[in-house]
C-alpha positions as CSV (number, residue, x, y, z in Angstrom):
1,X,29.3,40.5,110.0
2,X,31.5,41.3,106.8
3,X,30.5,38.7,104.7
4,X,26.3,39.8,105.8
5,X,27.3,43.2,104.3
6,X,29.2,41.5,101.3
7,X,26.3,39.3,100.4
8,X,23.8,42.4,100.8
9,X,26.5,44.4,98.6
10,X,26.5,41.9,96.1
11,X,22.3,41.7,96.2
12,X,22.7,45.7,95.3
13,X,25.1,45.1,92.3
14,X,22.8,42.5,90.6
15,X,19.4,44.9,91.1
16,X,21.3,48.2,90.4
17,X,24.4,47.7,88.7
18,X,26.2,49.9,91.3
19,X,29.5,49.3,93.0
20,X,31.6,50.9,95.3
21,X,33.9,51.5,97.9
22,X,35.5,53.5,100.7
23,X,39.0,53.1,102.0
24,X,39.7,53.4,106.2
25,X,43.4,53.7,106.3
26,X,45.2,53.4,109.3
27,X,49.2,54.8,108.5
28,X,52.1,54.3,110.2
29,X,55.5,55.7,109.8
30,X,58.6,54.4,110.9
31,X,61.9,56.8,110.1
32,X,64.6,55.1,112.9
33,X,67.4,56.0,110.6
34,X,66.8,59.3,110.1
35,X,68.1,62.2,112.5
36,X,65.9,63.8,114.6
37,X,65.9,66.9,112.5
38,X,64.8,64.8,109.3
39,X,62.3,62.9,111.3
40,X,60.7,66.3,112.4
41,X,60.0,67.4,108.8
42,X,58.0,64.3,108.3
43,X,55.9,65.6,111.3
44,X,52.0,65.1,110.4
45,X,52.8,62.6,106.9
46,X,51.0,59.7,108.4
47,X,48.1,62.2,109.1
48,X,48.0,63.2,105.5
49,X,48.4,59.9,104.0
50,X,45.3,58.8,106.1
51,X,43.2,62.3,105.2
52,X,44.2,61.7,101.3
53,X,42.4,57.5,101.4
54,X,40.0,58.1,103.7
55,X,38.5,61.3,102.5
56,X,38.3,60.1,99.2
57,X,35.5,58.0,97.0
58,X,37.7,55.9,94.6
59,X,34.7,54.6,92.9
60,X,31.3,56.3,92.2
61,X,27.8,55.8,93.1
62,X,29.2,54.5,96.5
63,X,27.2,52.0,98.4
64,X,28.7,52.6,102.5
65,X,31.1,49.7,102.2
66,X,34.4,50.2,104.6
67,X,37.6,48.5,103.2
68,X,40.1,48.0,106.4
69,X,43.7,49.0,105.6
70,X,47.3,49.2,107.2
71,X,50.1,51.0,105.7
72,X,53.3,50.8,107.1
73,X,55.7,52.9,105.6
74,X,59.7,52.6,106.6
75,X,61.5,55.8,105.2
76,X,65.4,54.7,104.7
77,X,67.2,57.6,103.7
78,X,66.7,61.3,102.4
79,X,68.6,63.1,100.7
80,X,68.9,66.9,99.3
81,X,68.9,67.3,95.4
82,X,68.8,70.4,93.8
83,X,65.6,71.6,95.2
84,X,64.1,68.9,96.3
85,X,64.6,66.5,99.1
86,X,64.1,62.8,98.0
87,X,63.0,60.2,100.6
88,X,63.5,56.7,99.7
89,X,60.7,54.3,101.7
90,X,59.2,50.5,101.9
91,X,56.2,50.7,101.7
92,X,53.7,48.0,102.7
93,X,49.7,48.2,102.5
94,X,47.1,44.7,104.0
95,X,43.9,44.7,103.6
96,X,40.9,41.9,105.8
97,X,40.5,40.7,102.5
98,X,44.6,39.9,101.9
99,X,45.3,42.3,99.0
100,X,48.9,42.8,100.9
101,X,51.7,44.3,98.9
102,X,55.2,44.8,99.6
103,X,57.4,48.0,98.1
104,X,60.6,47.8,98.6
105,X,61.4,51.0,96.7
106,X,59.5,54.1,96.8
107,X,61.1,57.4,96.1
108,X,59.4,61.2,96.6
109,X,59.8,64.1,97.2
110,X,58.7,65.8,99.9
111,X,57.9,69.2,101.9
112,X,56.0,69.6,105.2
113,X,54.0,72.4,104.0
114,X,53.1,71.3,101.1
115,X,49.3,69.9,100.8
116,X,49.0,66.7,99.6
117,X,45.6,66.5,97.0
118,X,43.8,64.5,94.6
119,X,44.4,67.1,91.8
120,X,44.5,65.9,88.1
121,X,47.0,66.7,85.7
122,X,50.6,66.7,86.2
123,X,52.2,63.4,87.6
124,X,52.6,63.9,91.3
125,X,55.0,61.0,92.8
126,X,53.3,61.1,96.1
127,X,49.6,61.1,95.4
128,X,49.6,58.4,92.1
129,X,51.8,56.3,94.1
130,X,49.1,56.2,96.7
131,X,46.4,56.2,94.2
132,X,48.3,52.7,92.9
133,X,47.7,51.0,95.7
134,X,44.6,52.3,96.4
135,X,43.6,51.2,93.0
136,X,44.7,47.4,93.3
137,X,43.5,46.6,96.6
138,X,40.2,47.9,96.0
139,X,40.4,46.0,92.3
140,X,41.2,43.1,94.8
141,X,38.4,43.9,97.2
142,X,35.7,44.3,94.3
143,X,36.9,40.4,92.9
144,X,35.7,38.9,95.8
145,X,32.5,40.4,95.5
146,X,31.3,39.3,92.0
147,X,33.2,38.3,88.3
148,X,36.2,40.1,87.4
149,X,34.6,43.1,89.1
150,X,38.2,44.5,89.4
151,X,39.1,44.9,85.9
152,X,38.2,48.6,85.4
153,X,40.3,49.5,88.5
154,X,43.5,47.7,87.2
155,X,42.8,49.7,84.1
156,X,42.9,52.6,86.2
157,X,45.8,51.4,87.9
158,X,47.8,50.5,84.7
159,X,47.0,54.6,83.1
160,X,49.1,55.8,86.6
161,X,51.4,53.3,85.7
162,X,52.2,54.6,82.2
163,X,52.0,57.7,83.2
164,X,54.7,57.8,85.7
165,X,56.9,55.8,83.7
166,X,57.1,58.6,81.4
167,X,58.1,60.6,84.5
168,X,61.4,61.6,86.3
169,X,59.9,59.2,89.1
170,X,59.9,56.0,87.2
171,X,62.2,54.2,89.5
172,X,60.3,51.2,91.0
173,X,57.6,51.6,88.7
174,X,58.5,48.8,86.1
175,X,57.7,46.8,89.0
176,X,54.8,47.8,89.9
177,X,53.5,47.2,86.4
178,X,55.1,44.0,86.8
179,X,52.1,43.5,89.9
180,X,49.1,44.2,87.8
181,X,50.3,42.0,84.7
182,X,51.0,39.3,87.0
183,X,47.6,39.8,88.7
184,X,45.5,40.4,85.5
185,X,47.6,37.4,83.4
186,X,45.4,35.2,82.0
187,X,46.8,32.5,84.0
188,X,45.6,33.9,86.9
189,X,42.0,34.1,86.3
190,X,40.7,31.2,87.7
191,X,41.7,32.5,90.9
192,X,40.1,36.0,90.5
193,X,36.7,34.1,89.4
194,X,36.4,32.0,92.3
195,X,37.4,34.4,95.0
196,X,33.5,34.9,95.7
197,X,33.1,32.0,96.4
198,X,35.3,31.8,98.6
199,X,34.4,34.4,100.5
200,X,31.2,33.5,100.4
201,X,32.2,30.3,102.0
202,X,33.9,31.7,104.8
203,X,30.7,33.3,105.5
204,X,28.9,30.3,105.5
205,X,31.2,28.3,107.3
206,X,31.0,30.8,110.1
207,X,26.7,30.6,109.7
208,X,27.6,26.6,110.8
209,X,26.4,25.9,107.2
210,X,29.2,23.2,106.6
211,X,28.0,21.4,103.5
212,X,26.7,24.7,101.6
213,X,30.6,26.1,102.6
214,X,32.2,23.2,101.4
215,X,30.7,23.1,97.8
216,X,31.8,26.6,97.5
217,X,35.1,26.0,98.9
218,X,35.6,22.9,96.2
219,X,35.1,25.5,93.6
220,X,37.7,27.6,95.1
221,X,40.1,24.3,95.2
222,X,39.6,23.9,91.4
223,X,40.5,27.4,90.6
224,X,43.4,27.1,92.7
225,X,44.3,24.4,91.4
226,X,43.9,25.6,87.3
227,X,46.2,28.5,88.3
228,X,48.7,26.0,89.8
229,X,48.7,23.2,87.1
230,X,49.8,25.9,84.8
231,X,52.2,28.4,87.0
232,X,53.0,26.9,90.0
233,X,55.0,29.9,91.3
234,X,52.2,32.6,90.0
235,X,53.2,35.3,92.2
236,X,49.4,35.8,93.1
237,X,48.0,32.2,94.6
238,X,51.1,32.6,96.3
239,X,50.0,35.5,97.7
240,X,46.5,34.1,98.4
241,X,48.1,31.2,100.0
242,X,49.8,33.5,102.1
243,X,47.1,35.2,103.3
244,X,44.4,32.6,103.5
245,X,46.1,29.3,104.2
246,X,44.5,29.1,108.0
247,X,40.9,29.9,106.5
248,X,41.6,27.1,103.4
249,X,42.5,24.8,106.7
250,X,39.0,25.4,108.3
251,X,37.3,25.1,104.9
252,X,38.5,21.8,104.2
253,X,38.7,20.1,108.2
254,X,38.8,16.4,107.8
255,X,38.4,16.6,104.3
256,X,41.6,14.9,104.2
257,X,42.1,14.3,100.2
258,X,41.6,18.1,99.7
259,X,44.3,18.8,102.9
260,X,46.7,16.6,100.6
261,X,45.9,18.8,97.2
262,X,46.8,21.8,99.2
263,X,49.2,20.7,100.7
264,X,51.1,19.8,97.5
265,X,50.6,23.1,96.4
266,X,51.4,25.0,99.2
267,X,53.8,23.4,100.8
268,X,54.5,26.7,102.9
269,X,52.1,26.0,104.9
270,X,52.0,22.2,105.4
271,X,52.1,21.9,108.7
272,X,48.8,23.7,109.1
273,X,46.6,21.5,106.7
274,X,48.0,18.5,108.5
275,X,46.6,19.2,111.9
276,X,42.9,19.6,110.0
277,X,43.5,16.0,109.0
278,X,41.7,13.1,110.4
């Protein structure tokens, strides 16, 4: 059903140059070492996190298009500093589409009765960190959908960057700009330009249209494979594989020369391409 509304989506884009996209974020929060006192004052935060994505349009002229997302969000320590208390938090956001990130360090501060708002201005430590993400899994989302179509949010993504670099929050934000220049590199754009198709063979593959899936998926298998001829560690196929290996499997079943490409490549997952060989 996803990939009806994609291809629709996409049909909308080409007549009417209009994009967009709404977030439905489900948060959880996990605070185990904290006392019971500290976990109190965090009371309601998954409620607010899920109010502040999913009551928000990060893209204009929106066309009703849902993008599924967990957060799981593991608070490690807080701690009282002159006014402030600072919690320090993995974070961890997936997406259907597998735009999953992993932060390992996320610091804040934070107070119950504070609102938590999508107000311009002054660098706010909570809401531009969750703006980020929002930013680059959407960026993700909109790639599948048609050429590069993520490059404006990464922009976006890169200003909140900048910004709180310049911030007393910067800590763990040289990685994250580390994220988007890995993702925008230009060694990584093959795989950005073939991720509609894809998607779009998924779609087909699931319509029983084999042969019309496979052309599409040998596309995918040559931008793959650019990306990996030239970085075979890019941090971003490897993210792909991660996330798409078993659906790469059913692209390519019996197709055992392509099982044997990815398998070189993505040795991670061997074991699965083997069993789609004949």
């Amino acid at each position: 059903m996803r990939r009806i509304i994609v291809c629709f989506f996409i049909f909308i884009i080409s007549i009417a140059g209009l994009y967009a996209q709404k977030l439905n974020v489900s948060v959880k929060i996990q605070a185990d070492h904290l006392t019971e006192e500290e976990r109190n004052e965090l009371e309601g935060f998954n409620q607010k996190i899920e109010d502040y994505y999913n009551n928000f349009d990060y893209i204009e002229d929106e066309f009703e298009y849902d993008v599924n997302c967990n957060v799981h969000i593991i608070i490690e320590t807080v701690q009282q500093k002159t006014f402030e208390k600072i919690y320090r938090a993995q974070f961890l956001i997936s997406s259907e589409s597998g735009e999953n990130f992993y932060d390992k360090l996320w610091e804040f501060p934070y107070d119950k009765n504070r609102s938590l708002g999508h107000a311009q201005g002054q660098f706010d430590p909570i809401a531009q960190f969750l703006d980020y993400y929002a930013l680059v899994v959407l960026a993700g989302e909109l790639d599948t959908n048609g050429y590069l179509l993520g490059n404006a949010l990464y922009e976006e993504a890169m200003n909140i960057v900048n910004q709180a670099l310049l911030s007393k929050y910067a800590r763990g934000w040289t990685q994250r700009k580390e994220y988007l220049l890995k993702i925008t590199d230009i060694r990584t754009r093959p795989l950005r330009e073939v991720k509609p198709q894809f998607f779009e063979a998924l779609y087909l593959l699931d319509e029983g249209k084999y042969d019309q899936a496979l052309k599409l998926a040998e596309k995918t298998l040559a931008g793959i494979k650019k990306v990996y001829d030239v970085q075979p560690n890019n941090w971003y196929l490897q993210m792909f594989f991660s996330a798409h290996y078993r659906d790469l499997a059913n692209l390519f079943d019996g197709k055992n020369d392509q099982l044997e490409e990815l398998i070189q490549m993505d040795g991670k997952h061997r074991e699965t391409y083997r069993e789609k060989k004949r």
